[in-house]
C-alpha positions in Angstrom: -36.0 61.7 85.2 -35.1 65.3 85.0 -31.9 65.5 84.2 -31.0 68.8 85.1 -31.7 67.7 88.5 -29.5 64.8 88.1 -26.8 66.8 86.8 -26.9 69.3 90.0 -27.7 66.6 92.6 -24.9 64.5 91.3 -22.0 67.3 91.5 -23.2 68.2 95.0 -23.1 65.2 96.7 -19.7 65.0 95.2 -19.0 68.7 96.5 -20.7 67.5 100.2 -18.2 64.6 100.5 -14.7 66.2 100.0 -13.5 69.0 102.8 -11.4 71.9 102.0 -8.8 70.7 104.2 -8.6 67.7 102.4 -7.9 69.5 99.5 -5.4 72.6 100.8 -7.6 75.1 100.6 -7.1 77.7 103.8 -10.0 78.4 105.6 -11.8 82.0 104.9 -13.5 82.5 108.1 -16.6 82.1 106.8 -19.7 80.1 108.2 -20.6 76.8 106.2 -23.8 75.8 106.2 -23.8 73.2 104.1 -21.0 70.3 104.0 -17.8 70.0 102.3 -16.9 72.6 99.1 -18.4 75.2 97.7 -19.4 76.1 94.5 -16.4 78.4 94.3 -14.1 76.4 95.5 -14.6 73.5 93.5 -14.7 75.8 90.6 -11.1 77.3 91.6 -9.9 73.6 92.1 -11.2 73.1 88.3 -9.4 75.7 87.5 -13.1 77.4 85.3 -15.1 80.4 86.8 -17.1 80.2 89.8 -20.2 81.4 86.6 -19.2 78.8 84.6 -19.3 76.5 87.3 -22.4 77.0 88.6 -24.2 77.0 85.1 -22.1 73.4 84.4 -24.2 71.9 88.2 -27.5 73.6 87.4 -27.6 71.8 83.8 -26.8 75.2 81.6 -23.6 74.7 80.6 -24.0 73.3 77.3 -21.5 70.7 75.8 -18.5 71.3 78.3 -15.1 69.5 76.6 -13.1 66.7 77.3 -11.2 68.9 79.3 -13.4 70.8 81.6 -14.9 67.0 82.2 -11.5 66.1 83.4 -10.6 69.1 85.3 -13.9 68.9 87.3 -13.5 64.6 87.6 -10.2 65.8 89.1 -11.4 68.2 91.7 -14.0 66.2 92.8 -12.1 63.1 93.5 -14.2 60.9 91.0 -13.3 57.5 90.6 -13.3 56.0 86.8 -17.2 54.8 87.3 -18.2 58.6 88.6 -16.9 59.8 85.9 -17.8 58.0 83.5 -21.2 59.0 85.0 -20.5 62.9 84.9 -20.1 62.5 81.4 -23.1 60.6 80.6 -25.4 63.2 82.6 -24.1 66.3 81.3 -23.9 64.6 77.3 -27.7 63.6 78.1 -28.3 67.2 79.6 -26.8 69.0 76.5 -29.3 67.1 74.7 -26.5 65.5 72.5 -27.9 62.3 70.8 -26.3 59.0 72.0 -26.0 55.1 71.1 -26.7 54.8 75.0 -30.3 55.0 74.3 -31.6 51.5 75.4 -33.2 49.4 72.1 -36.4 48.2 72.9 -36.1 45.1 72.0 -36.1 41.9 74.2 -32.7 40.3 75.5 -31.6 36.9 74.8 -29.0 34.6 75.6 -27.4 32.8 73.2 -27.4 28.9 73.2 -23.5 28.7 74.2 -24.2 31.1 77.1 -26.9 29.0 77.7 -24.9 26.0 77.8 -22.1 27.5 80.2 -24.0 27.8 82.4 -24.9 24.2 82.8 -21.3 23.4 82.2 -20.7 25.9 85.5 -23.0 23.5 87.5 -21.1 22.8 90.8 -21.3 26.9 91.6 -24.1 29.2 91.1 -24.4 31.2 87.9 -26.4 33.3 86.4 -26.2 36.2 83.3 -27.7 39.6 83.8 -29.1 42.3 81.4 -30.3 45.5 81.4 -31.9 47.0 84.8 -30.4 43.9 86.8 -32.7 41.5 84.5 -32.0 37.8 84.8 -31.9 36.6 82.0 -31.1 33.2 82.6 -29.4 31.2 85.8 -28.7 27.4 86.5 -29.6 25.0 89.1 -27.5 26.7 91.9 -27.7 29.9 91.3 -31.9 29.4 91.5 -31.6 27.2 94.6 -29.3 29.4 96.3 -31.0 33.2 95.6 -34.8 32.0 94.3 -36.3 30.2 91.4 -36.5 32.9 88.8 -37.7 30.6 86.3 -40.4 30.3 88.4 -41.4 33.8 87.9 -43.0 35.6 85.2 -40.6 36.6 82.7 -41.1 40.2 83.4 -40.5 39.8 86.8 -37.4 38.5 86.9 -34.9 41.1 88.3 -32.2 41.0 90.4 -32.8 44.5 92.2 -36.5 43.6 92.5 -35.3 40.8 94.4 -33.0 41.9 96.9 -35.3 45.0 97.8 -39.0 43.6 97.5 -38.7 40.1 98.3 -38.8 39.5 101.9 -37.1 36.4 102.1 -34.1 37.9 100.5 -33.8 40.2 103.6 -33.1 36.8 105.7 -31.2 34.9 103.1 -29.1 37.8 101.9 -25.7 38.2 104.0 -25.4 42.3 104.9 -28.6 43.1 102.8 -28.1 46.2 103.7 -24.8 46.9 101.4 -25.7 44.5 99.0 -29.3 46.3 98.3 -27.3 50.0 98.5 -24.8 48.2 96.1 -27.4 47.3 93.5 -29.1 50.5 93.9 -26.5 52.3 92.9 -25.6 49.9 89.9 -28.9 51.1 88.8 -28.1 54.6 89.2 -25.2 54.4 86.7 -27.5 52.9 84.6 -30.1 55.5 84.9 -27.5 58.0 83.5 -26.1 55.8 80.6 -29.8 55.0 79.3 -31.9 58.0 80.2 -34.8 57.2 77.9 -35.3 53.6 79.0 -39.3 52.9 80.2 -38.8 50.1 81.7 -36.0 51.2 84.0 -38.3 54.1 84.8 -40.8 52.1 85.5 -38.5 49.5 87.9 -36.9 52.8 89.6 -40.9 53.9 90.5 -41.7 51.0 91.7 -38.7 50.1 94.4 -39.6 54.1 95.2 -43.2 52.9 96.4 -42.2 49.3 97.3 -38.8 49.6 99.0 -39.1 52.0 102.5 -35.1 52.5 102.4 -34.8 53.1 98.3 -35.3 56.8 98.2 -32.5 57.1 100.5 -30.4 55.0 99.1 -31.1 56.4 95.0 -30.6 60.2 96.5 -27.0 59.6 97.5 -26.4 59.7 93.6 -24.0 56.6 94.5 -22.9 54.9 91.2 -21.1 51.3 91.2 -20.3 48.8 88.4 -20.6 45.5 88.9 -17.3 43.7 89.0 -16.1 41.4 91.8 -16.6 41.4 95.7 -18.1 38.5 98.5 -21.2 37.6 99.1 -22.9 35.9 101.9 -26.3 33.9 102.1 -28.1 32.0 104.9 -30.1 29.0 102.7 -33.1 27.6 105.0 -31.9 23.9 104.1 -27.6 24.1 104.5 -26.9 27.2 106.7 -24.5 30.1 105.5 -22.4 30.1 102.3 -20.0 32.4 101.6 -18.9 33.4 98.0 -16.2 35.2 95.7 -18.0 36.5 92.6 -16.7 37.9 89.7 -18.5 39.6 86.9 -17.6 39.3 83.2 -19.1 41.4 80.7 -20.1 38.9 77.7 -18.2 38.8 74.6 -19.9 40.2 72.0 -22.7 42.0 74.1 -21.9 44.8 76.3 -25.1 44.7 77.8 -24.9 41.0 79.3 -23.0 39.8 82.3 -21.9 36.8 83.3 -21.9 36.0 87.2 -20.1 33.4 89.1 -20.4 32.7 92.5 -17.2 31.1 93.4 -16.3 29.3 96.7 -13.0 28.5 98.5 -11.9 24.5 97.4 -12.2 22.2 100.8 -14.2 25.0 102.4 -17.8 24.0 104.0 -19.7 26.0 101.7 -18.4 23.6 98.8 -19.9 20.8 101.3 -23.1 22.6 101.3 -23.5 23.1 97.9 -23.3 19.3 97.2 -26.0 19.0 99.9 -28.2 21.2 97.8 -27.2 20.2 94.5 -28.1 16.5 95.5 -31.9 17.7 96.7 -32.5 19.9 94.1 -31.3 17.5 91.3 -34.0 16.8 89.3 -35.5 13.1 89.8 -34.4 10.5 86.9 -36.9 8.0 85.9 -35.6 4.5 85.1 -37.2 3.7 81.7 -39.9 1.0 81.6 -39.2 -2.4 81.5 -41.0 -3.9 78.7 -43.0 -7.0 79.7 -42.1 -10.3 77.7 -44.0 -10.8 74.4 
């Protein structure tokens, strides 16, 4: 990606959002033509030169300080994820050499994650990695979303999922947000790892794939993943409705553990049994050994 226009779409879609009234700025009479602040004024809310300003959205700014990154957070209304975004942009921009640069190795899950998430069997669960990779899920969590072990390792993606699978557009409650949602988890990855292929490479594809992406990736909308609801329709048991929460791993920053959870007594908790019991794998009863 080219980060300087990253840096400059970012900070104007911020700009387009906020109104000067909002802010207390009197009008000046003149004609907008393009929404919310301008340059100038979010550079007098920042309290830095309208120059300097304009130099720190079109990428030329250099290595702005602690500081000015707050001051501008500030006057742009960023919440904690935007700005943690701001700074990963504009650090990647200065050219400034980071530990954000994704390793290429492979991820794995360690045997106790491993066995969690069998322990975790009457909900689904499942641990993501980098770009929205699964890297593993149990029972549930496959029966409920789709059988990524049944996918090529390399395919086996969350985002890739939601947007280019077309039974996820039926099964997935409000696809709409969630697909926007995980689009814009992607996003805020896209600025913490800037030289990573293979997000590059999943970004081009859901460009080519996915008729609402573009839309969605040029809003410059950044989200971590933490808790919310979520809501499928399953061809077998009907809808289900779920609390998830999000738990970054200990001891790897870039795994996180999901958990589906669902209200006790509820009829989603009914369900779940239901598709627990025909997707349990069949036992076989040993043989019988015939008499000597």
């Amino acid at each position: 990606m080219d980060r300087t226009k990253e840096i400059s779409g970012f900070l104007r879609s911020r700009r387009a959002r906020i109104t000067p009234e909002e802010v207390g700025l009197p009008s000046d009479g003149r004609v907008r033509r393009v929404p919310g602040l301008r340059r100038d004024e979010a550079a007098r809310l920042a309290g830095v030169s309208t120059e300097y300003y304009t130099r720190l959205e079109q990428g030329r700014a250099g290595n702005p300080s602690t500081e000015v990154l707050e001051a501008i957070a500030g006057a742009l209304r960023l919440d904690e994820t935007e700005r943690e975004h701001l700074t990963d942009l504009l650090r990647s921009g200065a050219g400034i050499r980071t530990a954000r640069r994704a390793p290429a190795r492979a991820q794995r899950v360690r045997p106790g994650l491993h066995l969690m998430l069998e322990t975790l069997d009457h909900v689904p669960a499942f641990i993501l990695g980098r770009r929205t990779d699964v890297l593993a899920s149990n029972r549930l969590a496959r029966a409920v979303l789709t059988d990524f072990d049944a996918l090529p390792a390399t395919r086996r993606n969350l985002a890739r999922y939601y947007l280019l699978d077309p039974r996820a557009r039926e099964r997935v409650g409000d696809w709409e947000r969630i697909a926007a949602e995980t689009v814009a988890i992607l996003r805020l990855e896209a600025g913490r790892y800037p030289h990573d292929r293979q997000l590059a490479d999943l970004v081009g594809e859901l460009t080519l794939q996915c008729a609402e992406f573009t839309d969605w990736w040029n809003d410059h909308r950044v989200l971590r993943r933490t808790h919310g609801t979520k809501r499928y329709h399953h061809p077998l048991v009907g809808d289900l409705h779920f609390s998830y929460e999000s738990f970054q791993v200990p001891g790897d920053a870039e795994q996180t553990l999901c958990v589906y959870n669902v209200e006790p007594g509820s009829e989603t908790v009914r369900s779940l049994r239901v598709l627990d019991s025909w997707t349990a794998p069949e036992v076989t009863a040993p043989a019988t050994p015939h008499p000597g």
